[in-house]
C-alpha atoms as one frame of an Amber mdcrd trajectory, in Angstrom:
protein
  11.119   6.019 -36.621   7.857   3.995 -35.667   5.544   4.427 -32.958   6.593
   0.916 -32.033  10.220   1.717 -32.404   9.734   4.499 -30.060   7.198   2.761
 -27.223  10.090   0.196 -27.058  12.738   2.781 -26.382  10.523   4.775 -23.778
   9.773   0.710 -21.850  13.831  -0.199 -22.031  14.412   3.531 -20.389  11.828
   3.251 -17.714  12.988  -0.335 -16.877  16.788   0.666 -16.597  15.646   3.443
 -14.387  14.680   0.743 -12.030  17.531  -0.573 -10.330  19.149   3.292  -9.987
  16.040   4.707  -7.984  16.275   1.151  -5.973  19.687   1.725  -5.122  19.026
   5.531  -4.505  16.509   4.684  -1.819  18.259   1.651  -0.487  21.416   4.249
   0.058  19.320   7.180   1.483  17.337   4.312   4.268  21.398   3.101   4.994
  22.253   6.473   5.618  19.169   7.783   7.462  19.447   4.608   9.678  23.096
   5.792  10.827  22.440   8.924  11.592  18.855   8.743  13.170  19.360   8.889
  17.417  19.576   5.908  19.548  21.514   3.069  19.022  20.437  -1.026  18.356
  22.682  -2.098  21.005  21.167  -0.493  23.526  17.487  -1.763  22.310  18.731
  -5.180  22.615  20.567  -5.241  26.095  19.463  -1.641  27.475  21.288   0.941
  28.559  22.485  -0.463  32.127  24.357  -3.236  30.042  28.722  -3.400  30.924
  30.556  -1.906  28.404  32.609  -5.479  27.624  28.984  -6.914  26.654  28.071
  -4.364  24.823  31.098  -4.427  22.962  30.719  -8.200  22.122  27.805  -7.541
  20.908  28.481  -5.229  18.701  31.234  -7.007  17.515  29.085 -10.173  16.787
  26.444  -7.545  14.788  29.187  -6.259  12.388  28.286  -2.683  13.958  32.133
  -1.756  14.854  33.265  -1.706  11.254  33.644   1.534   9.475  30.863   2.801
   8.019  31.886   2.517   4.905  32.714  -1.109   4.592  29.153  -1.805   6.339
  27.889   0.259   3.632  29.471  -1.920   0.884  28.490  -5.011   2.616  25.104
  -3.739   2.869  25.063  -3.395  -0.993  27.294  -7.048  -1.400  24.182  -8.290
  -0.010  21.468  -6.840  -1.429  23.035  -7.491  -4.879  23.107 -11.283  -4.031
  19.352 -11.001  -2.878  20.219 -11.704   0.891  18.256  -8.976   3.050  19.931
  -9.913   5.960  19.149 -10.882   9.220  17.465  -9.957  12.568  19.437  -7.780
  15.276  16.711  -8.932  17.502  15.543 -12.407  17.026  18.379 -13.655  14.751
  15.480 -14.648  12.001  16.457 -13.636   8.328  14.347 -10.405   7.201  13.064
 -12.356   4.494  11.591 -14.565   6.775   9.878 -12.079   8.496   8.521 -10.298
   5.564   7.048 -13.256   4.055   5.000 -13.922   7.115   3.733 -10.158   7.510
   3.385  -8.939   3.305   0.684 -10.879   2.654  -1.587  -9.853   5.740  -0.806
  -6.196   4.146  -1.539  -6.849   0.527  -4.754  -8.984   1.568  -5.690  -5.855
   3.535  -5.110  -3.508   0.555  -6.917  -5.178  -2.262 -10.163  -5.777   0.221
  -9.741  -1.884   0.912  -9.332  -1.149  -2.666 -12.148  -3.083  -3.664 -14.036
  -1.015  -1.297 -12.827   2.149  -1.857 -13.212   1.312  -5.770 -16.540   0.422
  -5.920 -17.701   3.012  -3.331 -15.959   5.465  -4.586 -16.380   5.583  -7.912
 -20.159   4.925  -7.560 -20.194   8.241  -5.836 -18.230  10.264  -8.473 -20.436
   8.648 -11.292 -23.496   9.835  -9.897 -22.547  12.965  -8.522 -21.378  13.336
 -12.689 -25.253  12.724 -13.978 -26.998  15.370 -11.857 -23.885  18.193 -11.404
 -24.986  20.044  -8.892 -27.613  17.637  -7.408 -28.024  16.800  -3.980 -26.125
  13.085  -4.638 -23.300  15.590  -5.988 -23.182  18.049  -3.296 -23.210  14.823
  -0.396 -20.634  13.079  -2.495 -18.501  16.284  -2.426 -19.021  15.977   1.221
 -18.534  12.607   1.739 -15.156  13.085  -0.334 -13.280  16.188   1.777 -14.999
  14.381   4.857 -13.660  11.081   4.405 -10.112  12.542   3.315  -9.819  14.852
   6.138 -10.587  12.191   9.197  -7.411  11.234  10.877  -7.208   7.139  10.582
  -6.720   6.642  13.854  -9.498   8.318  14.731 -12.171   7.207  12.447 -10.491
   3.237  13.299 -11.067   3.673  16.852 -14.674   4.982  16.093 -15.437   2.133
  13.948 -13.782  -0.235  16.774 -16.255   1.199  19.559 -19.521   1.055  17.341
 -19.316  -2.226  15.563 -17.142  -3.908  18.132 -18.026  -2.682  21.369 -20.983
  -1.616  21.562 -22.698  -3.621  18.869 -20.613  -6.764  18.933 -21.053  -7.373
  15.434 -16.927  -8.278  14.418 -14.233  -8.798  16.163 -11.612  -5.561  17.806
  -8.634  -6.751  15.671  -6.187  -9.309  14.923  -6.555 -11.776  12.129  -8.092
 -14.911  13.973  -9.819 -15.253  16.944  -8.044 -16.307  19.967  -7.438 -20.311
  19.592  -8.220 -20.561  16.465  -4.662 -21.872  14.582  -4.147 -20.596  10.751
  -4.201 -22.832   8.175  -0.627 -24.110   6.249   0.472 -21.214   4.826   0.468
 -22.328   0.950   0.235 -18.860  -0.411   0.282 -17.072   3.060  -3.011 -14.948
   2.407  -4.958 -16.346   5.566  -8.497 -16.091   3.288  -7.065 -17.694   0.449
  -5.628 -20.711   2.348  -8.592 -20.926   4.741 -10.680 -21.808   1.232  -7.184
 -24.230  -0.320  -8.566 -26.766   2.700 -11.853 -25.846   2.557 -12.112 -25.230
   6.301 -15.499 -23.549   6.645 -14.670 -22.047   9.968 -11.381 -20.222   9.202
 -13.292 -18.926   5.838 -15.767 -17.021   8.113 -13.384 -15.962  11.165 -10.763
 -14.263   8.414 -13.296 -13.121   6.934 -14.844 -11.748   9.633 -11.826 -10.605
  10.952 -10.989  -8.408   7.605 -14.047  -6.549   7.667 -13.003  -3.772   9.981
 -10.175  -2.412   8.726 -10.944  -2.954   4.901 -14.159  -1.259   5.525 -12.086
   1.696   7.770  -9.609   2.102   4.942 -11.569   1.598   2.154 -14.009   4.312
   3.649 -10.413   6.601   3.740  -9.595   6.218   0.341 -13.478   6.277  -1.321
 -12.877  10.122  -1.217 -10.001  10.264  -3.181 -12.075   8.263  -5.689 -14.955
   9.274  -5.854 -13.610  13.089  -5.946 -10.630  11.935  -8.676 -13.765  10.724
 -11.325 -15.585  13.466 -10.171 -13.054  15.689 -11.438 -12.273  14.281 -15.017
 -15.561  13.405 -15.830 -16.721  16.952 -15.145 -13.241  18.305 -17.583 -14.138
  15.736 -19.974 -17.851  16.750 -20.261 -16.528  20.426 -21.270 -14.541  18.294
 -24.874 -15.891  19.483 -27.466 -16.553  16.278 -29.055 -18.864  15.893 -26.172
 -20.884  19.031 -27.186 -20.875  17.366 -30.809 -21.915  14.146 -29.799 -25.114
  16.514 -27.504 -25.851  18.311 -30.110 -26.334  15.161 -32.642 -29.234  14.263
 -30.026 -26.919  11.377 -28.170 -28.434  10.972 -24.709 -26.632  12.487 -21.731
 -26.825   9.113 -20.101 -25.580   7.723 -23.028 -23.049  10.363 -23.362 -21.280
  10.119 -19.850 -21.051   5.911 -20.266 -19.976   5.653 -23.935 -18.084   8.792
 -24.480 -16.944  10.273 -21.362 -15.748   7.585 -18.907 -13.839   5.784 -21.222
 -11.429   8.579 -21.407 -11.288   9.398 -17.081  -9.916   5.387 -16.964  -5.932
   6.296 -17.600  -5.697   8.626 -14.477  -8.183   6.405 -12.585  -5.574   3.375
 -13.491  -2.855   5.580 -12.528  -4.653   6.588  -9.306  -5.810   3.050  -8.358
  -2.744   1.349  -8.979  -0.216   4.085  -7.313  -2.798   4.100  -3.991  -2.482
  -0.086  -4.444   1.164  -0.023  -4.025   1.331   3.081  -1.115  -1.130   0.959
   0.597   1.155  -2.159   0.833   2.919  -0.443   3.213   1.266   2.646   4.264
  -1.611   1.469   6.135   0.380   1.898   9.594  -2.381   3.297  11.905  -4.963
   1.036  10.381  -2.525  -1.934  11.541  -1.596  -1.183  14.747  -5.101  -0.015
  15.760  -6.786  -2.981  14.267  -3.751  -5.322  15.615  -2.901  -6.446  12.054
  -0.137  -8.181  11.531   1.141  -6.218   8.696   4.602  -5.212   6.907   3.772
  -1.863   8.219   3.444  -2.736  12.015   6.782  -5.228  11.802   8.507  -1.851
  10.277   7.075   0.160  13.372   7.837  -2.418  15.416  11.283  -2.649  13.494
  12.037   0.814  13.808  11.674   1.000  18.039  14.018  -1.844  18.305  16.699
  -0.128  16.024  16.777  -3.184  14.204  18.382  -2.085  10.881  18.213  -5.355
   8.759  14.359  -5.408   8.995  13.765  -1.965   8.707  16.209  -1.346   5.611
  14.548  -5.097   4.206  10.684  -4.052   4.852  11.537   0.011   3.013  13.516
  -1.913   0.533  10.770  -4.203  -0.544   7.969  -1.852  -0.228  10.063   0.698
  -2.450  10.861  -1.650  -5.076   6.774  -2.802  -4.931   5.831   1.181  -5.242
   8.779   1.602  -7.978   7.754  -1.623 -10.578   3.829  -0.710  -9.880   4.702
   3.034 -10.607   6.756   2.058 -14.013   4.302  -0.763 -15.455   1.748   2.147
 -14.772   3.749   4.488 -17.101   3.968   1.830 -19.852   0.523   0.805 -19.760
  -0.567   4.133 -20.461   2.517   5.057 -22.808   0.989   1.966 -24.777  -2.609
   1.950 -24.121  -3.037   6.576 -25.036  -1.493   7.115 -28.324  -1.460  10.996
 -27.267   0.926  10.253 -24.410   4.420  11.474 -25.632   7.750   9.160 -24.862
């Protein structure tokens, strides 16, 4: 059987894997939901509410059913692509996420960016002198920058370049009375330059700075530490030693031979920390008042509003999932030594 043959086999298995570890998760938030304390009833009309009200309304939310047949609804649903709507504000979920996703996802790749080219700058150097004193500060920088808590280091980058220096803006995406522009592709940057509006250009972007910078700064460590790593395991090959010993220069060495062959768990790295970050930039969001997927989930999740919580896990999951599996194939195709 050919390699081909074989590649094609291993991307048809990962891809029917898909919808089973969606429904897994979809299943497990459902169930978690239900059994987690508190109840949405009492988020929406408090607990001083009649007990003829509260029974309405829980009536008119579908929550007196049996489990069960909300379960299969729930699935009914999500099969048909509907998400469902709002406990609180009546809106459909997939209203709400397409207003909040793309303030995360513009977020992420400005902090990837930044962690990226950070980073990796500080691995690659800290590789040409091992054991220098760029190498032992970038080994620093990296546990330092991976051990601060993020709420911490956002509220310490609030107080310096907001507070005290006045430099950018606390949070938020606009400044106060400024209005957005029409949302063609809902990434406030991107739609600010679609009309060409040279004020909104400079507010988003000086609105973004912050918390790209803050989380960027976060994630640099796990960068910069990752190449670290591999190039230092790679430069122990013994086709490096070969290639040394042949009078190749080290510099020469660590660009031509040795990097090439860190990039598949970089990719893997990079694009797994791409998709986490989609959602899992909470404390970044609500300290930086960014309007986020992963503030409407906190938000989502003190109301007991089930629809937007199981919508917003439900995308972000299937996000993480696709990213996670066209990672797998792109190395399965790109390493010939990768087994499937």
């Amino acid at each position: 059987m050919s390699s081909k043959n074989e590649l094609f086999k291993y991307i048809l298995a990962r891809l029917a894997l898909l919808p089973i570890m969606l429904w897994i998760i979809s299943s497990m938030v459902f169930i978690l939901l239900r059994i987690a304390p508190g109840d949405p009833v009492d988020a929406i009309l408090g607990t001083r509410a009649n007990e003829l009200a509260r029974e309405s309304l829980r009536i008119k939310l579908g929550l007196n059913k049996p489990l069960i047949n909300q379960y299969f609804e729930y699935l009914n649903h999500l099969i048909h692509g509907d998400l469902g709507t709002s406990l609180n504000t009546q809106e459909p979920v997939k209203e709400i996420i397409s207003k909040s996703l793309p303030a995360s996802i513009e977020l992420a790749i400005f902090a990837i960016l930044i962690a990226s080219l950070l980073g990796y700058l500080i691995g690659f150097l800290g590789a040409v002198k091992p054991e220098g004193k760029i190498d032992f500060w970038g080994r620093i920088f990296s546990i330092g920058t991976y051990a601060l808590p993020p709420f911490w280091a956002a509220m310490l980058i609030q107080i310096i370049f907001a507070v005290l220096l006045g430099w950018f803006p606390i949070g938020g995406r606009l400044s106060p009375g400024e209005s957005p522009p029409p949302p063609v592709t809902g990434f406030l940057l991107l739609d600010s330059i679609l009309i060409k509006n040279i004020k909104l250009i400079f507010s988003s972007i000086n609105h973004l700075i912050l918390p790209s910078f803050t989380l960027g700064i976060l994630l640099s460590g796990i960068f910069s530490r990752s190449l670290r790593l591999n190039l230092e395991e790679v430069l122990k090959k013994d086709y490096i030693e070969a290639a040394r010993s042949r009078g190749i220069s080290n510099s020469r060495i660590l660009v031509r031979h040795a990097l090439p062959n860190t990039l598949l768990p970089i990719l893997t790295i990079t694009g797994l920390t791409v998709s986490s970050l989609i959602g899992g930039a909470l404390l970044i969001e609500i300290t930086f008042s960014w309007p986020g997927i992963a503030l409407g989930l906190k938000e989502a999740i003190s109301q007991r509003d089930y629809p937007v919580v199981q919508g917003i896990v439900i995308i972000i999951s299937s996000l993480v999932v696709m990213i996670s599996v066209g990672i797998d194939i792109a190395i399965a195709y790109i390493d010939p030594r990768v087994s499937y």
